[in-house]
C-alpha positions in Angstrom: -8.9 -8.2 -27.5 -9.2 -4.7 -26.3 -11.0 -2.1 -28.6 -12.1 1.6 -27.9 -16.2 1.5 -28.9 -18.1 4.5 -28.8 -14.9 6.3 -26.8 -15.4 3.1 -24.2 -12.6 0.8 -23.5 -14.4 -2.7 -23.9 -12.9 -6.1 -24.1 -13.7 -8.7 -26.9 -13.7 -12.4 -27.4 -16.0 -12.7 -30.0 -15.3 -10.4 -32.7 -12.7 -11.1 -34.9 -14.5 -8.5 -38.1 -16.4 -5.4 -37.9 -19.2 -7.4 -38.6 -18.8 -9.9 -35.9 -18.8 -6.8 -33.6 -22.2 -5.6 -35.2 -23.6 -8.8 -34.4 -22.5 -8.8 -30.8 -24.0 -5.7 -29.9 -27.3 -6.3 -31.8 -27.1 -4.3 -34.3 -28.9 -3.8 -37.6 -26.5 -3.8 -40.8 -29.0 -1.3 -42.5 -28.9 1.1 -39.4 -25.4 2.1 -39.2 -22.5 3.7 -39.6 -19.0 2.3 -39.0 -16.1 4.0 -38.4 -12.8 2.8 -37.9 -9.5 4.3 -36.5 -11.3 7.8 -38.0 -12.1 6.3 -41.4 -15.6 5.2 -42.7 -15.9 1.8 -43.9 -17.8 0.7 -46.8 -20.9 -2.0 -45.9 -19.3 -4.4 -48.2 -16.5 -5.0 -46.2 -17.2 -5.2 -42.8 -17.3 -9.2 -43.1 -13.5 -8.8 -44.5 -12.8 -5.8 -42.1 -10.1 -7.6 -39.3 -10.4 -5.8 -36.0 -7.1 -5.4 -33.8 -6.3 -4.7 -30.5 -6.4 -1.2 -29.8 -8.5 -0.1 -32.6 -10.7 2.4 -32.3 -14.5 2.0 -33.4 -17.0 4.1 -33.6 -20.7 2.9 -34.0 -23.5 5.4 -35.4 -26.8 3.9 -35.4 -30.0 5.7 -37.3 -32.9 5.9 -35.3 -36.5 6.4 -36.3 -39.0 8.6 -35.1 -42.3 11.2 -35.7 
């Protein structure tokens, strides 16, 4: 399936849920953001959250520092 991540055209096998996708690029649950085709989506649904070809994701992860 091909998605746009991060404005990058990437090919997936694995990820069927936003979650899924998460997973595959190592991500923390707790230190992100999830957008999808312009819309936020809501933590609790990103296991229920079907990804389709074409869509349009957009990661923001939360990074630490002092």
């Amino acid at each position: 399936m091909k998605l746009t991540v991060n404005d990058k055209e990437t090919e997936t096998t694995a990820a069927a849920t936003i979650l899924d996708l998460l997973q595959e690029h190592k991500l923390e649950r707790d230190r992100v953001v999830v957008e999808l085709n312009g819309q936020i989506v809501r933590r609790e649904v990103w296991g229920d959250t079907l990804l389709h070809e074409k869509d349009s994701i957009l990661l923001l992860s939360f990074v630490g520092g002092g």
